[in-house]
C-alpha positions as CSV (number, residue, x, y, z in Angstrom):
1,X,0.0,0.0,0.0
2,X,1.2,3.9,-1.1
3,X,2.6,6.1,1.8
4,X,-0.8,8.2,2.3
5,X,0.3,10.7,4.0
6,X,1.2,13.3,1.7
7,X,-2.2,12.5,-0.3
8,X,-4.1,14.8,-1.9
9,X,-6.4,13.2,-4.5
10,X,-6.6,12.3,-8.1
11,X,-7.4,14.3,-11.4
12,X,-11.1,13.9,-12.4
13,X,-11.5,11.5,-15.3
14,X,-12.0,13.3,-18.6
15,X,-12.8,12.3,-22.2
16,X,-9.2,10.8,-22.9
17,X,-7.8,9.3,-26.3
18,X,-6.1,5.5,-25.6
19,X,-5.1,3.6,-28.4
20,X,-3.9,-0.6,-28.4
21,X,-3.2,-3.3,-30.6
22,X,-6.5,-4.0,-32.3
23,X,-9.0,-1.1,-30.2
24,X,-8.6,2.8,-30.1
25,X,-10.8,4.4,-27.8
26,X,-12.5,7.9,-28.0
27,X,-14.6,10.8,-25.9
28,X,-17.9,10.6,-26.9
29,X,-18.9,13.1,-30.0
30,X,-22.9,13.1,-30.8
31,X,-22.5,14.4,-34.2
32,X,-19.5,11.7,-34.6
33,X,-20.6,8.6,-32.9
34,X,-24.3,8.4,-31.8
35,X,-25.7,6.7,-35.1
36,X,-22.7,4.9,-35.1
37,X,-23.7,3.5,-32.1
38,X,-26.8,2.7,-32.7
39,X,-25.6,0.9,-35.6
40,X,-23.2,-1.0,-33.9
41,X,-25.8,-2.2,-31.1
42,X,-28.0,-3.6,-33.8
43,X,-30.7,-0.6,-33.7
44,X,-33.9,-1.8,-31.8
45,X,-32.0,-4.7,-30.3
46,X,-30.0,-2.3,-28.0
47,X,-33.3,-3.5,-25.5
48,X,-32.3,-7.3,-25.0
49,X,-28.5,-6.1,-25.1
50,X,-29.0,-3.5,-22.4
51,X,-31.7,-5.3,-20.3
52,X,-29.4,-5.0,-17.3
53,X,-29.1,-1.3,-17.4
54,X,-32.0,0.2,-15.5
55,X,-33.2,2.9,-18.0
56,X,-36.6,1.9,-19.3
57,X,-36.3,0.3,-23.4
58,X,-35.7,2.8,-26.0
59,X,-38.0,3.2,-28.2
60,X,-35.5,4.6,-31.3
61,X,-32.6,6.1,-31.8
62,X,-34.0,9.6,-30.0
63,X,-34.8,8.2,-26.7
64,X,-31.1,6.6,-26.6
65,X,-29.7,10.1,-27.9
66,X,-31.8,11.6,-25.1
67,X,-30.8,9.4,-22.3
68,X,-27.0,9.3,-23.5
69,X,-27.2,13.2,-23.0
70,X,-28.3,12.5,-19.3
71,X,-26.0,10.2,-18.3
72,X,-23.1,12.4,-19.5
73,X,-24.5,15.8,-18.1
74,X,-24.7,13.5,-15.1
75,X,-21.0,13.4,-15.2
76,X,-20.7,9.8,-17.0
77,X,-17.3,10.1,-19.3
78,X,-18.3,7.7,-22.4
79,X,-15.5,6.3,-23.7
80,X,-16.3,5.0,-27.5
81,X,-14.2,1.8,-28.4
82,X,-13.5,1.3,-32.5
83,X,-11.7,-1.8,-33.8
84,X,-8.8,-0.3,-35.8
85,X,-9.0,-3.1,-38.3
86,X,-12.6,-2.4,-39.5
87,X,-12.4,1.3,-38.8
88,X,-15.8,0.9,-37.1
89,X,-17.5,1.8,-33.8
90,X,-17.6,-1.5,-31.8
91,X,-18.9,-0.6,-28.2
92,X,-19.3,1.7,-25.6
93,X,-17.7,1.9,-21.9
94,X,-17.7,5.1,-19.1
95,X,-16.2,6.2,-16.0
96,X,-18.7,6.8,-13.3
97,X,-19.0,8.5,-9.8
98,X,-15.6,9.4,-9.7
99,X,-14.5,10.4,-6.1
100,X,-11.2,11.9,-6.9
101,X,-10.4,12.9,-2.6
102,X,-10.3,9.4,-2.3
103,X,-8.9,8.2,-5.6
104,X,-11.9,5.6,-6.7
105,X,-14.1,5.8,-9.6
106,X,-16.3,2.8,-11.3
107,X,-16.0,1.6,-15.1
108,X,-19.7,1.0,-15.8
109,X,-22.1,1.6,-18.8
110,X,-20.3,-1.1,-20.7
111,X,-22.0,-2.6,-24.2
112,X,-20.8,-4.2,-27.1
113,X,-21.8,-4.5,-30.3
114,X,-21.5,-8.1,-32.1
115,X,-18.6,-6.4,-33.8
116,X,-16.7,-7.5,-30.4
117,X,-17.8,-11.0,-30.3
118,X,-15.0,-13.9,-30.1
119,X,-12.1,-10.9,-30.1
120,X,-9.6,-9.5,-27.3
121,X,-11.5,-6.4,-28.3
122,X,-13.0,-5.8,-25.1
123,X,-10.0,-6.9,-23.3
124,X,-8.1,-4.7,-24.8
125,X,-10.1,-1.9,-24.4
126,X,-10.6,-2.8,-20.7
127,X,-7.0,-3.1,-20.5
128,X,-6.3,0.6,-21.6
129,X,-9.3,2.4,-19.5
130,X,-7.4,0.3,-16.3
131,X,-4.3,1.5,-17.2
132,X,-4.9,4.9,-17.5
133,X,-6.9,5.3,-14.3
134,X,-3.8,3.7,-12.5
135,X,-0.9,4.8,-13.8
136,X,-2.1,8.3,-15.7
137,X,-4.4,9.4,-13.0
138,X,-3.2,8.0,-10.1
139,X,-6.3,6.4,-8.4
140,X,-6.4,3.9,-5.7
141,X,-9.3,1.7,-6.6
142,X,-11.0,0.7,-9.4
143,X,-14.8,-0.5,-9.3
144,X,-16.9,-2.9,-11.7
145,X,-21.0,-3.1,-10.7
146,X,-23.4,-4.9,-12.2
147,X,-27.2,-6.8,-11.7
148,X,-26.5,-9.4,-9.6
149,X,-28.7,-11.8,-12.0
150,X,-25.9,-10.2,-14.7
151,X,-23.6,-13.7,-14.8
152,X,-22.1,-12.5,-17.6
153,X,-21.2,-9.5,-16.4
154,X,-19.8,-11.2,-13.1
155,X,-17.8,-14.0,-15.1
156,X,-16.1,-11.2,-17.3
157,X,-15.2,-9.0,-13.9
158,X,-13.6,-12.3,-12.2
159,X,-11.9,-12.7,-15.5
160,X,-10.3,-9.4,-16.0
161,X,-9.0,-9.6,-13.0
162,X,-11.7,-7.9,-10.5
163,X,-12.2,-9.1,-6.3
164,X,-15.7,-10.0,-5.9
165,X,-16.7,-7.9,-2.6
166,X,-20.7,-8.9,-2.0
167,X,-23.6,-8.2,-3.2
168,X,-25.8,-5.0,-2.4
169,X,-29.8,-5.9,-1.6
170,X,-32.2,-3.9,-2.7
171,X,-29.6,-1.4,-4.0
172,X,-31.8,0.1,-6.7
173,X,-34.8,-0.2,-9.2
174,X,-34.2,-1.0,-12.6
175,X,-36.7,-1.0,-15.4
176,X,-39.7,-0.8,-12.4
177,X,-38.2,-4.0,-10.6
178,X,-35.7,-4.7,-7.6
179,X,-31.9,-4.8,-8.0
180,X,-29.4,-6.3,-6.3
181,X,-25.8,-5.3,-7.1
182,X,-23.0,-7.3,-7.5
183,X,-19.4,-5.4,-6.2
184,X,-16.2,-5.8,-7.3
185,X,-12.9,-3.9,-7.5
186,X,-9.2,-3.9,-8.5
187,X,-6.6,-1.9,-5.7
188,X,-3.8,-0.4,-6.8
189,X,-1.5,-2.8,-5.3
190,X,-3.2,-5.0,-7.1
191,X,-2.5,-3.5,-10.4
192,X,1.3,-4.3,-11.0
193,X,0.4,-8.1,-11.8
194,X,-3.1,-7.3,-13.2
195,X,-1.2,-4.7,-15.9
196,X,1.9,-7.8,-16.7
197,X,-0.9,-10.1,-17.2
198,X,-2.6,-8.4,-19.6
199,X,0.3,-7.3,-21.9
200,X,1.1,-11.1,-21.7
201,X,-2.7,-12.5,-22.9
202,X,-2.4,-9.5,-25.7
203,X,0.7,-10.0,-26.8
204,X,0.0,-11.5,-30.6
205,X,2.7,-14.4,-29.4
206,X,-0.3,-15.5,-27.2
207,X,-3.1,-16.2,-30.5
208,X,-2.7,-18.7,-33.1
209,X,-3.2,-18.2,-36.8
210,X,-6.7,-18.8,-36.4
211,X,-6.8,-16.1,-33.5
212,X,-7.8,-18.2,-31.0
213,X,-5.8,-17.5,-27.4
214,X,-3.3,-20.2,-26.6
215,X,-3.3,-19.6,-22.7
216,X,-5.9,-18.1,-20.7
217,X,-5.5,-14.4,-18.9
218,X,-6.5,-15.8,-15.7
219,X,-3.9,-18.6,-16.0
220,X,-0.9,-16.2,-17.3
221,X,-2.2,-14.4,-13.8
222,X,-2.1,-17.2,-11.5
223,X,1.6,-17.9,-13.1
224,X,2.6,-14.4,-12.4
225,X,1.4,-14.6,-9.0
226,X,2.9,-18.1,-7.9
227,X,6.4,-16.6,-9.4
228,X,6.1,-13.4,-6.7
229,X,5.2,-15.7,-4.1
């Protein structure tokens, strides 16, 4: 753990640029990237691919421009994720509820369009908003929520590298109904062997020709771990 006692709090996150291997990331631009969006979350079947985020269903494209302007006036900082290859908009991802005195802030907001499907797209682009809240910003922890009934969304936390904390009852309402969120976080100490694991699992040495992964992130991590033991 840092020496804390000459601490005096973190930048705000703002819009950034971050650029990979395969994903470049972007602020948010309406004029830019909302249809792109749209497009990239399959139009009307943003509903069934956002069922765990607790706005009520879109009914077109103008009621998810409307609510994307809330959530950023809010103070949500979307992050746009394009796969460099295709040159197309791929997903979404934002920083949320920063609290720079303390030095946490939440990644949240996270879709992907079928454009990220069977890729290290997303863990990529996961990889670089980590990074830069650790080692550009400074921050000391690093939160992932979701709908507890969200497995998905639980298995790809536990993947990238996230600590499962508990689960939060009766912590909201989403689309008229109960929530129960599911918490989880990454530390800064934490972060040395998260970061060497992920330039390992992305390193192209690590896919075959078919680009299929030849050894798991959460293996290369146990490795790294057992060798600093």
């Amino acid at each position: 753990m840092r020496d804390l006692k000459d601490w005096k709090g973190c930048p705000a996150p703002s819009p950034v640029a971050l650029e990979g291997r395969t994903v470049r990331l972007e602020p948010y631009e309406r004029a830019k990237h909302l249809q792109a969006l749209w497009d990239a979350f399959g139009g009307m079947q943003i509903n069934p691919l956002l069922r765990y985020f607790t706005q009520a269903d879109f009914a077109g494209i103008e009621d998810f421009d409307a609510w994307s302007e809330s959530v950023i006036k809010s103070g949500w900082v979307r992050e746009v994720i394009i796969d460099k290859a295709a040159g197309k908009v791929v997903g979404m991802a934002h920083y949320m509820r920063p609290d720079p005195a303390n030095g946490v802030v939440e990644i949240g907001g996270i879709a992907h369009g079928g454009g990220m499907s069977r890729s290290p797209l997303s863990t990529e682009a996961q990889y670089l908003l980590a990074k830069h809240v650790f080692e550009d910003l400074g921050y000391r922890r690093y939160e992932w929520k979701c709908h507890n009934g969200n497995a998905a969304s639980k298995r790809t936390a536990t993947r990238l590298g996230f600590t499962f904390e508990g689960v939060f009852r009766q912590h909201m309402l989403s689309k008229g109904e109960n929530r129960d969120t599911a918490w989880f976080s990454i530390i800064d100490g934490e972060w040395p062997v998260l970061a060497k694991a992920f330039d390992a699992w992305l390193s192209p040495d690590n896919f075959d020709a078919g680009g299929q992964q030849k050894c798991r992130l959460e293996d290369i991590r146990a490795e790294i771990k057992a060798g600093a033991a």
